[in-house]
C-alpha positions as CSV (number, residue, x, y, z in Angstrom):
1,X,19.5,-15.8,-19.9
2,X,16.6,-16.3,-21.6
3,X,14.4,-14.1,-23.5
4,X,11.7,-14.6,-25.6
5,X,8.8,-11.9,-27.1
6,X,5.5,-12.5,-26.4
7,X,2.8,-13.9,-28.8
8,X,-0.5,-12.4,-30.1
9,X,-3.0,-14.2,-28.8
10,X,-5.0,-13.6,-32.1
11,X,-3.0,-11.7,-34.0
12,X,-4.9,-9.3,-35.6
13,X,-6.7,-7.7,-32.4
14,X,-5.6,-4.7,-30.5
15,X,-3.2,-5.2,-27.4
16,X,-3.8,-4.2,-24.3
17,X,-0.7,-4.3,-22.0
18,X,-1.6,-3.5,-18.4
19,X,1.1,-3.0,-15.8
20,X,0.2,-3.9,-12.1
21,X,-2.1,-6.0,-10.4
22,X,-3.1,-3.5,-7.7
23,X,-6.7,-1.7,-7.9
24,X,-5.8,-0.1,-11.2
25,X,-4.6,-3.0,-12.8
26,X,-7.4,-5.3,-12.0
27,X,-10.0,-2.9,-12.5
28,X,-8.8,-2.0,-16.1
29,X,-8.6,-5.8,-16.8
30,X,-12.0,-6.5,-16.0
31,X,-13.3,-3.9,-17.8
32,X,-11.9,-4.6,-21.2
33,X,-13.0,-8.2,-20.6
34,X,-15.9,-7.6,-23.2
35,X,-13.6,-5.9,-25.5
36,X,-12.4,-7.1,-28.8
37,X,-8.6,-6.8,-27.6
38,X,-6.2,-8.8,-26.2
39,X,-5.1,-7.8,-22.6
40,X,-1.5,-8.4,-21.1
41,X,-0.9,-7.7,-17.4
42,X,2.4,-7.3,-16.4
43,X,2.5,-8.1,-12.5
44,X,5.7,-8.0,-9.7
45,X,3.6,-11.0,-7.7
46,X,1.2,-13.5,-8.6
47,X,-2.0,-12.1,-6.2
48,X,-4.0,-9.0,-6.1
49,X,-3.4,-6.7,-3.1
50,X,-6.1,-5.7,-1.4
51,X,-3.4,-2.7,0.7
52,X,-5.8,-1.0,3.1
53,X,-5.6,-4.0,5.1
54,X,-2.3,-4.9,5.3
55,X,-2.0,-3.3,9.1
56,X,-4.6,-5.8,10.1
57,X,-2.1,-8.5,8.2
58,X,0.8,-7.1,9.9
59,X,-1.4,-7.2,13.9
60,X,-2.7,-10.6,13.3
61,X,-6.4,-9.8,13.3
62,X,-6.6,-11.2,9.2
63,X,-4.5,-14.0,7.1
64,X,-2.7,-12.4,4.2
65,X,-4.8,-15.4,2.0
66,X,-7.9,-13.2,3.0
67,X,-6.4,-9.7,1.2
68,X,-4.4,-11.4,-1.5
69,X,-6.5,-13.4,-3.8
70,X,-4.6,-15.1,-6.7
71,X,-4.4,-13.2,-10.2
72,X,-4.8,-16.1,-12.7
73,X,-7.9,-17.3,-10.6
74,X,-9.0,-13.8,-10.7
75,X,-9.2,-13.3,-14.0
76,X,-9.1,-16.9,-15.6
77,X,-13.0,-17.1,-17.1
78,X,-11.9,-14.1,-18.5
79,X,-10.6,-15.1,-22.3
80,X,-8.8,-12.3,-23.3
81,X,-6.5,-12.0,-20.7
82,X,-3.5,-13.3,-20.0
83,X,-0.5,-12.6,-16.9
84,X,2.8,-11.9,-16.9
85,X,4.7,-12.1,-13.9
86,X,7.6,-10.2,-14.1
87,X,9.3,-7.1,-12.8
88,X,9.3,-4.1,-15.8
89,X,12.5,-2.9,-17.0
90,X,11.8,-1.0,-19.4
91,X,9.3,0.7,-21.4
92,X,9.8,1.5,-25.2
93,X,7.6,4.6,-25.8
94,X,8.6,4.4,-29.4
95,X,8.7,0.8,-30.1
96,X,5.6,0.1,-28.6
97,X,7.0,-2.9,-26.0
98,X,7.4,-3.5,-22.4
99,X,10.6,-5.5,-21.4
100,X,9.8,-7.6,-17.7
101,X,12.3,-9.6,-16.2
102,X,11.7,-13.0,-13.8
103,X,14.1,-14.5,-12.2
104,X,17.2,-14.9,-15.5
105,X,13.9,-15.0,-17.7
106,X,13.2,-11.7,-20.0
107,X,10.1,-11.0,-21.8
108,X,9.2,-8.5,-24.5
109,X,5.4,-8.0,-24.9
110,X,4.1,-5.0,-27.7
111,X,1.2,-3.2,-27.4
112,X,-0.7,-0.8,-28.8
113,X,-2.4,0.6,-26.1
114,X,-0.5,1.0,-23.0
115,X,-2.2,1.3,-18.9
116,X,0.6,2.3,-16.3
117,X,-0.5,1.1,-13.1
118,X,2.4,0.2,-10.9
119,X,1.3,1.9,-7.7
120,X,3.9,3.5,-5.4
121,X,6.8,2.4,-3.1
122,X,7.4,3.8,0.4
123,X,9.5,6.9,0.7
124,X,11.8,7.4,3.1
125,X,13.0,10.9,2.0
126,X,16.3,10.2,1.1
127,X,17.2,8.0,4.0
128,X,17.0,4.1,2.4
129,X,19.2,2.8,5.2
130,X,15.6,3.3,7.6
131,X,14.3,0.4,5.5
132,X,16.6,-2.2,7.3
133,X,15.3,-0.8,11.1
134,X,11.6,0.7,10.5
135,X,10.1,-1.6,7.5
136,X,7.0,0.5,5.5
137,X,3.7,-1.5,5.1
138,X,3.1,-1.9,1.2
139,X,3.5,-5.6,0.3
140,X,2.5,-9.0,2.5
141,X,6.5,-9.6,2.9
142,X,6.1,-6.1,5.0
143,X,3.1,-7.3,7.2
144,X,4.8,-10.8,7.4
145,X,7.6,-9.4,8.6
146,X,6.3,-7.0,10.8
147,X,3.9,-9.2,12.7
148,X,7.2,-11.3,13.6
149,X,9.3,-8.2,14.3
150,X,5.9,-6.9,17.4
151,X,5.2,-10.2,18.8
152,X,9.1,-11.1,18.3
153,X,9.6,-8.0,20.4
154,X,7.3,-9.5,23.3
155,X,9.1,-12.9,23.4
156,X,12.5,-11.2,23.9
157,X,11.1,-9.1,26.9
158,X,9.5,-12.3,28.0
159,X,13.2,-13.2,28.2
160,X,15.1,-10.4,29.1
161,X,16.0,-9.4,32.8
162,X,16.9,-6.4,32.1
163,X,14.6,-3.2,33.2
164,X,16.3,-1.2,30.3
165,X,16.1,-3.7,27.8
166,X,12.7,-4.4,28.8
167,X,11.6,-0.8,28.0
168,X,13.3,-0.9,24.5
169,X,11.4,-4.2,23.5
170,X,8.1,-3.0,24.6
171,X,8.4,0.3,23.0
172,X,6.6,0.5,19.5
173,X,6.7,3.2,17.5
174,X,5.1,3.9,14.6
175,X,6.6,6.8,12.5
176,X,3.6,8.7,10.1
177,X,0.3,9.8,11.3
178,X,-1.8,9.0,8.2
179,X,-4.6,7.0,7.7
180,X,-1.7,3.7,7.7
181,X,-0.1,5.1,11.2
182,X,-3.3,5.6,12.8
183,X,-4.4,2.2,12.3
184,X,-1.2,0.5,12.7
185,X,-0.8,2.7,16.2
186,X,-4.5,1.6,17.5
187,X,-3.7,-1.9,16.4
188,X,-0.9,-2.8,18.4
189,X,-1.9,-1.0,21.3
190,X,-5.1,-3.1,21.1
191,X,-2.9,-6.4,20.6
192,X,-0.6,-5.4,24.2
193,X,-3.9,-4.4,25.9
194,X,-6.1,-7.4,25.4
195,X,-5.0,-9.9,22.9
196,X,-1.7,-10.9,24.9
197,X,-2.6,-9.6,27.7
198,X,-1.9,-12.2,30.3
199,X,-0.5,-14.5,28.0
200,X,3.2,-13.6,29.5
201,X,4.4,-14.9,33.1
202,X,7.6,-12.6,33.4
203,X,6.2,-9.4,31.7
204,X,2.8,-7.3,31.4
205,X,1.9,-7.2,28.1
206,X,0.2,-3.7,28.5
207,X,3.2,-2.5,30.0
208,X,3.5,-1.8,26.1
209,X,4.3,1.8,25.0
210,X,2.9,2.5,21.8
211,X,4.4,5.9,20.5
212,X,2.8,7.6,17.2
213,X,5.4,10.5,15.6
214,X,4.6,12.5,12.3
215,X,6.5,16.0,11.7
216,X,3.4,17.5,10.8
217,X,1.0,19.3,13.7
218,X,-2.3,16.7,13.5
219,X,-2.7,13.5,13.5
220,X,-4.7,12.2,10.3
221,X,-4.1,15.9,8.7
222,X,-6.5,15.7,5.5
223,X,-9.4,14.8,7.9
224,X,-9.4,18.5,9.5
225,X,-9.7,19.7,12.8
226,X,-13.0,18.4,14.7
227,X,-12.0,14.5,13.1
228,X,-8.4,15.0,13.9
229,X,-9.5,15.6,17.6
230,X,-11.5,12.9,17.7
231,X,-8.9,10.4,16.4
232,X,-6.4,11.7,18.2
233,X,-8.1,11.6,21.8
234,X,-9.4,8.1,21.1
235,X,-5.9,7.1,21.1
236,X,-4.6,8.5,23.7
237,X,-7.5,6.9,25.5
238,X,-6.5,3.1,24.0
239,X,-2.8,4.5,25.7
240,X,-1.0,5.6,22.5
241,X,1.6,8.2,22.9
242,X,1.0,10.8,20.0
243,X,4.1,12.8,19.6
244,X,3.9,15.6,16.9
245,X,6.2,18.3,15.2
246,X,8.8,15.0,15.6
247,X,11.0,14.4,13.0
248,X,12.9,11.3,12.2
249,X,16.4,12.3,11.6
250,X,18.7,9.2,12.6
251,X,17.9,5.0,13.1
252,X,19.4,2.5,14.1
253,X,18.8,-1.5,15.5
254,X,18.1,-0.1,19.1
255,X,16.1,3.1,18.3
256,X,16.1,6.6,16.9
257,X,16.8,10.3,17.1
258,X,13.9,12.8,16.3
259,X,14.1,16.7,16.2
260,X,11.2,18.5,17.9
261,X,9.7,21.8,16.5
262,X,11.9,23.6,18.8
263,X,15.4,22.2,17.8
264,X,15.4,19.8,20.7
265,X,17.0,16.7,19.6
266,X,16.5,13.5,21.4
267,X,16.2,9.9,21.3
268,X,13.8,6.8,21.8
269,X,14.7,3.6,22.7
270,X,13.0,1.1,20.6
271,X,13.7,-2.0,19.0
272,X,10.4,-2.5,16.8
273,X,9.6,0.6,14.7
274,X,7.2,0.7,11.8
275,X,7.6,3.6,8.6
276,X,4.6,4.9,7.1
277,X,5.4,8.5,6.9
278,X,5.6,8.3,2.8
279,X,5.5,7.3,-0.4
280,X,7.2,7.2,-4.0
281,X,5.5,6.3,-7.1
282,X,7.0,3.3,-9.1
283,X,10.3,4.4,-10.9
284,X,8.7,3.5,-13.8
285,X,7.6,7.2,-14.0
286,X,11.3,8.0,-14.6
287,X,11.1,6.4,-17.4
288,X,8.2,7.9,-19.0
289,X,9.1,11.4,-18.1
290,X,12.6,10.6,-19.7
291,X,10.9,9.9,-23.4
292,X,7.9,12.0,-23.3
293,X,8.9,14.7,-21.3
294,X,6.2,14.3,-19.5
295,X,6.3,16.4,-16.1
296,X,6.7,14.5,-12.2
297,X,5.8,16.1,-9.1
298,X,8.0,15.6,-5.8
299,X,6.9,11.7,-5.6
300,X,7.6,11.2,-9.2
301,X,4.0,10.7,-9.9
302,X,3.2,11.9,-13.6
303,X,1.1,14.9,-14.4
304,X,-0.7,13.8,-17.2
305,X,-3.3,15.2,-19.3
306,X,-6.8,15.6,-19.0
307,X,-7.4,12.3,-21.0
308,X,-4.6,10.6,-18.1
309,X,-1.9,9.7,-21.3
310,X,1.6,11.2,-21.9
311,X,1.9,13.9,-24.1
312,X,2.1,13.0,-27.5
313,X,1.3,9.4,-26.7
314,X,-2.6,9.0,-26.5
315,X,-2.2,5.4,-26.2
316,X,-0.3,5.3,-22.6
317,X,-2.6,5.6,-20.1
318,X,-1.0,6.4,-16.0
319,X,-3.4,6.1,-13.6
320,X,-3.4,4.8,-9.7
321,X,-1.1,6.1,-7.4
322,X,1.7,6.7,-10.5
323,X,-0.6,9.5,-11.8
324,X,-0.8,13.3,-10.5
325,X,-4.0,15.0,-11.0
326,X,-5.6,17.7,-9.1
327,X,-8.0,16.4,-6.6
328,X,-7.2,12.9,-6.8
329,X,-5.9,11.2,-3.5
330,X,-3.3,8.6,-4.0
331,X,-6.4,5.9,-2.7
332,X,-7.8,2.9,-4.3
333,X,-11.0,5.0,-5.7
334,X,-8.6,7.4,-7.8
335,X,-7.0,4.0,-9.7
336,X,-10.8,2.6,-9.7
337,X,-11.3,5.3,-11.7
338,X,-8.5,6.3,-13.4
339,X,-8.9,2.9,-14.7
340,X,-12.3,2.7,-15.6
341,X,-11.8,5.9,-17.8
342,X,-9.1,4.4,-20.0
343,X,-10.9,1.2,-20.2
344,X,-13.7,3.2,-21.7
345,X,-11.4,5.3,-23.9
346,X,-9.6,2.1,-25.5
347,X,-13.4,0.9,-26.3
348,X,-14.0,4.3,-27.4
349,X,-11.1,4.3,-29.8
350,X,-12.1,0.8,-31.3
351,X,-15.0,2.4,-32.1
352,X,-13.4,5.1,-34.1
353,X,-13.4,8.0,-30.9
354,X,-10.4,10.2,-32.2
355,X,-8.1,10.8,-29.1
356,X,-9.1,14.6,-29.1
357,X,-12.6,13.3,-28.7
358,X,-12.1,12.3,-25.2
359,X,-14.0,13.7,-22.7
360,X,-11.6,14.8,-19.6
361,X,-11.4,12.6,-16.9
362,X,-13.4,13.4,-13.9
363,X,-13.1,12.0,-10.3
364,X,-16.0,11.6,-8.2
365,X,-14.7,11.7,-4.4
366,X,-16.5,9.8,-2.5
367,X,-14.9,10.5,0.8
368,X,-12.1,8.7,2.9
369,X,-12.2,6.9,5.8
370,X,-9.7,5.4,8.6
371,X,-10.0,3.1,11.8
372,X,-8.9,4.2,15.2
373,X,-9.5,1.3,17.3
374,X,-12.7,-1.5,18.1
375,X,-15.9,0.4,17.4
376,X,-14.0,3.3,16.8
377,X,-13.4,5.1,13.2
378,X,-13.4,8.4,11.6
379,X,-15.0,9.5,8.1
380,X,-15.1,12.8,5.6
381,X,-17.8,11.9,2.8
382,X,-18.6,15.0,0.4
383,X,-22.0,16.4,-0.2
384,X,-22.7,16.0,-3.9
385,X,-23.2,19.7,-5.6
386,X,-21.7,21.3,-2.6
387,X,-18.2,22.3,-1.0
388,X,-19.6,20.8,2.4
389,X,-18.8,17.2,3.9
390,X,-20.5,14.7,6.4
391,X,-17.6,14.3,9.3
392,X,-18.8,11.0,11.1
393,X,-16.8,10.0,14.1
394,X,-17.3,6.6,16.9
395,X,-19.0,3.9,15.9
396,X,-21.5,5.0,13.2
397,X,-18.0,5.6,10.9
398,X,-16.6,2.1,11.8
399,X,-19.5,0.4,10.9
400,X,-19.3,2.1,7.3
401,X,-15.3,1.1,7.3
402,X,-16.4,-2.2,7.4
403,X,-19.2,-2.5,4.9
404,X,-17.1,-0.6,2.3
405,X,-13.8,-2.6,2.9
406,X,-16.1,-6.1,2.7
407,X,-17.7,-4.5,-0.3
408,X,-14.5,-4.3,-1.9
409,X,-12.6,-7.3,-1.1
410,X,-12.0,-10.2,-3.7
411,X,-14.0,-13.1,-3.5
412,X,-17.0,-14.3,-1.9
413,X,-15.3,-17.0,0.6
414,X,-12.6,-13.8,1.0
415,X,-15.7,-11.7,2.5
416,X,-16.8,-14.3,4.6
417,X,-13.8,-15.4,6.6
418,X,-12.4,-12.0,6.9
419,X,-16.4,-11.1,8.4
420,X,-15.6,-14.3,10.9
421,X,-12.4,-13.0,11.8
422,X,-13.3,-9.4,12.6
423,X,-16.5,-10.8,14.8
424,X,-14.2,-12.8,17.1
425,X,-11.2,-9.6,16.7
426,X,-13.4,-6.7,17.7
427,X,-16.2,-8.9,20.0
428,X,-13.6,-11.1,21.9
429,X,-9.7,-11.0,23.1
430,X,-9.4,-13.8,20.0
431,X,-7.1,-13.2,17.1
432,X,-6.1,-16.2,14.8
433,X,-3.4,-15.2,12.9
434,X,-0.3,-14.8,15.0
435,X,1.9,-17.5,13.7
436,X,5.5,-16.0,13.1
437,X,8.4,-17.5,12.1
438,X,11.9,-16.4,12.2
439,X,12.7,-16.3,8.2
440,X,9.6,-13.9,8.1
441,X,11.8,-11.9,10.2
442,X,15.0,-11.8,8.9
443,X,14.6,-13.0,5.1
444,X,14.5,-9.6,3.5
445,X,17.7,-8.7,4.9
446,X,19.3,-12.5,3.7
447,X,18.0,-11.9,0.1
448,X,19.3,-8.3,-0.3
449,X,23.0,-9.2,1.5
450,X,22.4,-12.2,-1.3
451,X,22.1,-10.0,-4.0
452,X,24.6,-7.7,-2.8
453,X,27.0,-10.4,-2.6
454,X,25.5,-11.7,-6.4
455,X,25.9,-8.1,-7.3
456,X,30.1,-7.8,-6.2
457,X,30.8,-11.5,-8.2
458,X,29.5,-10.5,-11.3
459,X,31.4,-7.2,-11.5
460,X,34.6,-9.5,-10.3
C-alpha cells in the first residue's frame, strides 16, 4: 500500500480542501479561484456530473461525453487548484486532514478550511439487494447500464417466442414518481413509440408497457395539484401506466411484488426495472455527526448552522445535497449556493470576518422544473416578495427546461452538440446514442462478486 500526505502548494497559504466534483464542488472551486489559498478537490471520478440529464444518458437521446466534462480540463487555467481523485475515508475533524483512498494508493491532504460536498447516493430504504434488479440513476455507470438493460430488453423479445416472456421483456417499470421517474417514464415510452418503432420484424416495439409506481398519491408531488394533473395526463396520453399508493415490497430478476393502499398484494412481471424512488446523502455525514455531534435527518443529511458549518467547527462547510436546511431542495441551485456562500465566507475570513460575523445563509428559490415528454414540461417559479408561484405547463415550460439546462451545462462545444442532438431527438424519430454493449450490462455485478471474492481472501 502506499500512502503519502499531500504537499502545500505554497506553503504558507490557506488550504482549501473541497470534497466532490458535483455542482457544489465545482462551484466552490471556481469561486475561490481569485483567492489567495490553495484549493484541494477531493473527487470519486475524474469528470464533473452534470445529473439532471443522466435519464437522457440512460434513453439514448445524449452521449454521457456531453454531461460529463473532464475535471482537470475544467479547472486547469485555474492555478490554485489542484485534484485528487480518490474515494474519502475519513475525515479528521481534529487533525485537520482528509484521508482518500485510490485503488491500494492512500492520501492524506490537511486543510484549514474544509467544504463537504459529496452529494447523495440512492436509497433504497433498507432493501440494498433492489440495487442488483432495479439500478438508481446517479452516476454514468447507472445510465450506461441502463440504456443496455431497455434496449437489451427489446432484443430478447425480438428473440423470444414466447407470449409470456414477451410481456415480461417489454414491460418497463420505473419505480419513483419524482422529477427523475417522470422523465425516465416519458423517455422510454417515447423510445418504444417512435425511436424503434418498426425497427423490429418479430415484435412491435410499441407493444411496450411502460408502468410508473410511487407509494405516494401524485405523481411529481412538490409540484401541487393543477401541475401534477397535467403531468400526469400527458403521460397517460404518451401510454404510460401510472400506478399510485404502490409500494415496492419484494424484487427479483423476473419482476416484483407491490402492496396497494388497500392491502392488496400483487405482482408485475418485468425484467427491466429502474429505482428512483430515493436518496441518501454520502456517509460521510456519519462521520461528521460522529465528532461534532452534529445532528442528521432521516437521509443522513447534516443540519447545520446558519453559517452551513458543524458546530464548533466554523471551518467545515456541508453544503449540496449532504446539507439539511429548511427550504432548501436537495437540487443543483441549493449546492450553487450553498457553495457560493462558503466561498465568500473563506474570502471573508482572509480578510479578518470573525466566524460570528457571518451573515446567515439565505436561499433564493428560483423554482423547479421537470420534462414530461417532446414539447411537453411542467414548471413552479416563485413570485419574488410573495407566497405565490407561476405554474407553467405544455410547451412554454419545455422551452424554459431547455434554455436553463443549456445555460448550465459545461462547455461551449458541450452546449452545442447536446443543442444538435435534442433538434434531431424531439424534431425527428433520430436518436444517436444507442450503442450498448454487454459489459455495460453486467460489469457492476462482475466487479462487486470481484470484490466480494477479494473481500473472503483477505480475511482467509
Amino acid at each position: 500500500m502506499n500512502s503519502r500526505t499531500q504537499p502545500d502548494m505554497n506553503g504558507a497559504r490557506h488550504r482549501v480542501v473541497i470534497i466532490g466534483s458535483g455542482f457544489g464542488g465545482l462551484t466552490a472551486a471556481r469561486q475561490l479561484a481569485k483567492a489567495d489559498v490553495d484549493v484541494t478537490v477531493i473527487a470519486r471520478t475524474t469528470h464533473h456530473l452534470f445529473q439532471p440529464l443522466l435519464y437522457q444518458v440512460a434513453t439514448g437521446v445524449i452521449s454521457e461525453g456531453q454531461i460529463a466534462p473532464p475535471l482537470r480540463v475544467i479547472l486547469r487555467k485555474q492555478d490554485n487548484v489542484r485534484v485528487v481523485l480518490g474515494d474519502v475515508e475519513s475525515i479528521d475533524l481534529d487533525g485537520h486532514t482528509i484521508t482518500s483512498r485510490l485503488l491500494e494508493r492512500v492520501t492524506t491532504t490537511p486543510y484549514d478550511s474544509l467544504i463537504v460536498a459529496a452529494g447523495a447516493d440512492q436509497s433504497y430504504f433498507g432493501n440494498d439487494r433492489f440495487a442488483e434488479f432495479a439500478p438508481g440513476l446517479k452516476t454514468i455507470d447507472d445510465a450506461l447500464e441502463l440504456r443496455g438493460r431497455i434496449l437489451g430488453a427489446f432484443e430478447q423479445a425480438e428473440l423470444s417466442t414466447d407470449p409470456e416472456e414477451r410481456a415480461r421483456l417489454l414491460t418497463f417499470v420505473v419505480i419513483g414518481a419524482g422529477a427523475t421517474g417522470v422523465e425516465m417514464a416519458g423517455q422510454i415510452a417515447e423510445m418504444a413509440n417512435r425511436t424503434l418503432r418498426g425497427a423490429f420484424r418479430n415484435i412491435d416495439s410499441a407493444d411496450a408497457r411502460v408502468i410508473l409506481l410511487d407509494a405516494a398519491p401524485t405523481v411529481l408531488p412538490p409540484y401541487g395539484g393543477k401541475l401534477s394533473k397535467r403531468a400526469t395526463d400527458r403521460l397517460a396520453r404518451n401510454g404510460v401506466d401510472i400506478q399510485l399508493g404502490a409500494m415496492v415490497v419484494d424484487m427479483d430478476y423476473h419482476g416484483l411484488v407491490v402492496t396497494d393502499a388497500d392491502g392488496t398484494r400483487r405482482r408485475i412481471e418485468s425484467q427491466c426495472k429502474v429505482w428512483s424512488a430515493g436518496v441518501a446523502a454520502s456517509p460521510l455525514g456519519r462521520q461528521l455527526a460522529e465528532q461534532s455531534g452534529v445532528e442528521l435527518d432521516r437521509a443522513g443529511r447534516v443540519k447545520v448552522g446558519t453559517d452551513l458549518t458543524l458546530p464548533g467547527h466554523p471551518e467545515v462547510f456541508v453544503v449540496g445535497d449532504m446539507m439539511a436546511v429548511d427550504g432548501v431542495p436537495g437540487m443543483a441551485q441549493g449546492a450553487i449556493q450553498g457553495a457560493k456562500y462558503a466561498a465568500s465566507a473563506i474570502k471573508d475570513g482572509l480578510k479578518g470576518t470573525s466566524p460570528e460575523a457571518r451573515k446567515p445563509f439565505s436561499y433564493w428559490d428560483k423554482g423547479s422544473m421537470a420534462t414530461i415528454a417532446r414539447f411537453s414540461a411542467v414548471a413552479k417559479i416563485p413570485v419574488p416578495g410573495t407566497s405565490g408561484h407561476i405554474e407553467l405547463a405544455g410547451f412554454l415550460a419545455w422551452i424554459g427546461w431547455l434554455v436553463l439546462h443549456l445555460v448550465y451545462l459545461v462547455g461551449f462545444r458541450n452546449r452545442f452538440t447536446t443543442l444538435v442532438d435534442w433538434f434531431f431527438a424531439f424534431t425527428s424519430r433520430s436518436r444517436t446514442q444507442l450503442a450498448v454493449t454487454e459489459q455495460q450490462v453486467f460489469a457492476r455485478n462482475a466487479i462487486e462478486e470481484l470484490e466480494e471474492r477479494t473481500r473472503l481472501d483477505d480475511a482467509a
